[in-house]
N, C-alpha and C positions, 0 to 999 in steps of 0.2 A: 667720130671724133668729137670731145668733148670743148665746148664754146663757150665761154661765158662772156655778155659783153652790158657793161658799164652806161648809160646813158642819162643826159640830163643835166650834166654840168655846165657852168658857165661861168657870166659875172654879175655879182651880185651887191649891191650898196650893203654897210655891218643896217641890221636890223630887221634883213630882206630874207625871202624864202626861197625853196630851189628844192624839187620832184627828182631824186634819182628812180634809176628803175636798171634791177637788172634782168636780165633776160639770159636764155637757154639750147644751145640746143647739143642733141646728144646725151641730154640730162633733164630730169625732171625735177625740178626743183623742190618739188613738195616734199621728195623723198629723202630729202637732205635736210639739214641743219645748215642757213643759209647768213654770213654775217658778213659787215659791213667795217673796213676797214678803211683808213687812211695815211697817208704819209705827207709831211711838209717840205718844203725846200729844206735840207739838210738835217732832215729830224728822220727819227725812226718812224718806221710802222708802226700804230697803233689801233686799238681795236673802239669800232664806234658803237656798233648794235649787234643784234644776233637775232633770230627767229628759229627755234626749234621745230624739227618737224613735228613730233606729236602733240596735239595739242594748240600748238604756235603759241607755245610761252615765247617772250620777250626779254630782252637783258638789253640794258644801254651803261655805258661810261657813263660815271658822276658826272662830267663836264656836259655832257649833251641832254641827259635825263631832263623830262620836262617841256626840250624843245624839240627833239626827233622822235618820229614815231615807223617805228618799221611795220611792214605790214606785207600777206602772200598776195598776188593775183592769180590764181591757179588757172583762171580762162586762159592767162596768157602763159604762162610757165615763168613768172615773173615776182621779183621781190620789189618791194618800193620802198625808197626812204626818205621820208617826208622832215622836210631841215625847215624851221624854223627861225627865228631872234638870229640867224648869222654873224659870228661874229670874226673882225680880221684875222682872228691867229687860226680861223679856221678853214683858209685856204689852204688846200692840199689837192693830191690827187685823191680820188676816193675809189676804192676797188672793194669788190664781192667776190665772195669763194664761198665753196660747199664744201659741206662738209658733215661728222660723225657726231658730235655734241650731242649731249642728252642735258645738260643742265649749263649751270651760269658759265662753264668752259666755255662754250663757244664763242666764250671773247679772245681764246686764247690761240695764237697761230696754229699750233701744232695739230689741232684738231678738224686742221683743213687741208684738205688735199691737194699736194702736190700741183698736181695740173688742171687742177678745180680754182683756178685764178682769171679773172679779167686783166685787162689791160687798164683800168681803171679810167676814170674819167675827172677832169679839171675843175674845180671849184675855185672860183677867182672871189674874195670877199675884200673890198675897200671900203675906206672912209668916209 
């Protein structure tokens, strides 16, 4: 059965930093196209970062470009995503999914599988 699970959120002062990290199992991460999504209180899903498997080209949202840096840990079967300058409208849940993506798509949902989803994890950022 395939798992993916979200860790590393929390709360964080606007200007503070925060280590996601997702993790695996049933799934090898490497072997996927691996990105990082989020949702606000009453806002849609949208797409934060992306890590390609071949390669491990990168792709970030204008809005985060500069301050997130996504990255594999393959010892662990794990993606990380490294948050930055946080700021309040960036609290959200934040979830990871695998997925098919060969280029800048994989900012894009549909390029992720189904049941290739986390349950995501809380990013609290105040003032």
């Amino acid at each position: 059965q395939v798992q993916l699970v979200e860790s590393g959120g929390g709360w964080v002062q606007a200007g503070g930093s925060l280590k996601l990290s997702c993790t695996a199992s049933g799934l090898t991460l490497e072997n996927y196209a691996i990105g990082w999504f989020r949702q606000a209180p009453g806002k849609g899903r949208e797409a934060v970062s992306c890590i390609l498997k071949d390669g491990g080209r990168t792709y970030y949202a204008d809005s985060v470009a500069g301050r997130f840096a996504i990255s594999r840990d393959t010892d662990n079967n794990a993606v990380i995503l490294e948050m930055d300058n946080l700021r309040t409208e960036e609290k959200a849940g934040y979830y990871c999914a695998g997925g098919w993506a060969t280029s800048d798509n994989c900012l894009v949902e549909r390029y992720y599988g189904r049941n290739y989803w986390g349950k995501g994890t809380l990013v609290t950022v105040s003032s």
